[in-house]
LUMGU-49939 format. One line per field, with one value per residue (C-alpha): residue in three letters; x negated, y, z negated. Coordinates in steps of 0.001 Angstrom, whole numbers, plus 524288, in hexadecimal, padded with zeros to 5 digits. Each point is the difference from the previous one (the first is absolute). Layout:
BEGIN
rest: c(ALA | ...) .
X: c(X | ...) .
Y: c(Y | ...) .
Z: c(Z | ...) .
% end
This chain:
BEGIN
rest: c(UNK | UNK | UNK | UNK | UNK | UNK | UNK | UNK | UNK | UNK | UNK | UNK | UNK | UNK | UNK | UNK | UNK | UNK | UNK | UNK | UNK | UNK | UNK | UNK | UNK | UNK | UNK | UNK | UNK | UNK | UNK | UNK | UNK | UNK | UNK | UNK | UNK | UNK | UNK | UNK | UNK | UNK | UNK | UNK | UNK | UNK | UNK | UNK | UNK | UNK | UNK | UNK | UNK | UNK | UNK | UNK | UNK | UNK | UNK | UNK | UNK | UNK | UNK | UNK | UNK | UNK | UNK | UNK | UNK | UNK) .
X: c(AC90F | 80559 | 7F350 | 7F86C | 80667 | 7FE81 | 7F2D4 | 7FD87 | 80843 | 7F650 | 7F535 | 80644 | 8006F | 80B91 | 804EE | 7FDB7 | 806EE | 80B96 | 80058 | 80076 | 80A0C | 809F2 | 7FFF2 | 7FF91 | 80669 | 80821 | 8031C | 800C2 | 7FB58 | 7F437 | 80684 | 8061F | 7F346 | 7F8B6 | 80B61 | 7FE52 | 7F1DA | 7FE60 | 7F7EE | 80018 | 80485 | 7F511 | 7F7AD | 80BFA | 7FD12 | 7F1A6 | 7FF86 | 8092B | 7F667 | 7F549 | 805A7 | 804FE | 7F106 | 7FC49 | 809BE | 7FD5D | 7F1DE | 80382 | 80A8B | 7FEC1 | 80859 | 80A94 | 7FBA2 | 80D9E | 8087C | 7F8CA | 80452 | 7FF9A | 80A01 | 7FE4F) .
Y: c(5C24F | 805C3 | 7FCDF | 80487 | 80D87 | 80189 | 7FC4A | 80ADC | 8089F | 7FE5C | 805F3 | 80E2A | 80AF0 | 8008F | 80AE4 | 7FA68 | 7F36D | 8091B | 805B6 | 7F247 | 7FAF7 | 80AC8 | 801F8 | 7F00E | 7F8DF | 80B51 | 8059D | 80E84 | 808A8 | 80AA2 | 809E1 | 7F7B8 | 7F979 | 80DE1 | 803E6 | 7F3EA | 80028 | 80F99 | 7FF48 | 80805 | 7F944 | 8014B | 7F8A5 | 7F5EC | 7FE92 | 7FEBF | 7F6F8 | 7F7E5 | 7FF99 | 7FD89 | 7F74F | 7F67F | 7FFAA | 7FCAB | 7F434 | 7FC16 | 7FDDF | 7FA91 | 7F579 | 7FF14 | 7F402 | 80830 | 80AB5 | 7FCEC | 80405 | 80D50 | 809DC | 80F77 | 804FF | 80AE1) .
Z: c(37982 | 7F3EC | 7F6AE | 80C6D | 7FFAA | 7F266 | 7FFA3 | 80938 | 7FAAE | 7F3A0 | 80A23 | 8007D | 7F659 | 7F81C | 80785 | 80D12 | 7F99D | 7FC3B | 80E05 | 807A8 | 7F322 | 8024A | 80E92 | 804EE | 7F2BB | 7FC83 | 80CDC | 7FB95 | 809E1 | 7FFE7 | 7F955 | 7F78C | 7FA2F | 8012B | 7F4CA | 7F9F5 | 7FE32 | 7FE3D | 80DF6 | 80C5E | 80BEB | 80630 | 7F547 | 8007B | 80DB6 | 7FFC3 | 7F660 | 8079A | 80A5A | 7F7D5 | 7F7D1 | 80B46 | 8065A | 7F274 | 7FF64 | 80DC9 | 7FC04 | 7F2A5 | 805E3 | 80E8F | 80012 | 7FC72 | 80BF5 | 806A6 | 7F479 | 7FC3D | 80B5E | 7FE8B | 80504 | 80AC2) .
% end
């Protein structure tokens, strides 16, 4: 699974990367990876969202691991 994700991973921008890297592996929240990256949280969240479709597509195998939370 792990050279699955990253292989995905390799699919996204490197700011989409950054988003899905800080929120999932690093567990900050919105806010925190908004300061982190310089970002709004609103562009934090949207490219959450986008960035999860984009992996879904990429690595559907790993569909039940990649969530978005509500």
């Amino acid at each position: 699974r792990r050279l699955l994700l990253l292989t995905a991973l390799a699919t996204l921008t490197p700011r989409q990367c950054a988003v899905i890297v800080l929120r999932y592996c690093e567990d900050l929240s919105e806010r925190d990876t908004a300061t982190v990256l310089g970002i709004a949280v609103g562009t934090v969240k949207s490219q959450t969202h986008l960035s999860l479709r984009r992996l879904r597509e990429a690595a559907p195998e790993l569909a039940d691991y990649l969530y978005e939370e509500s």
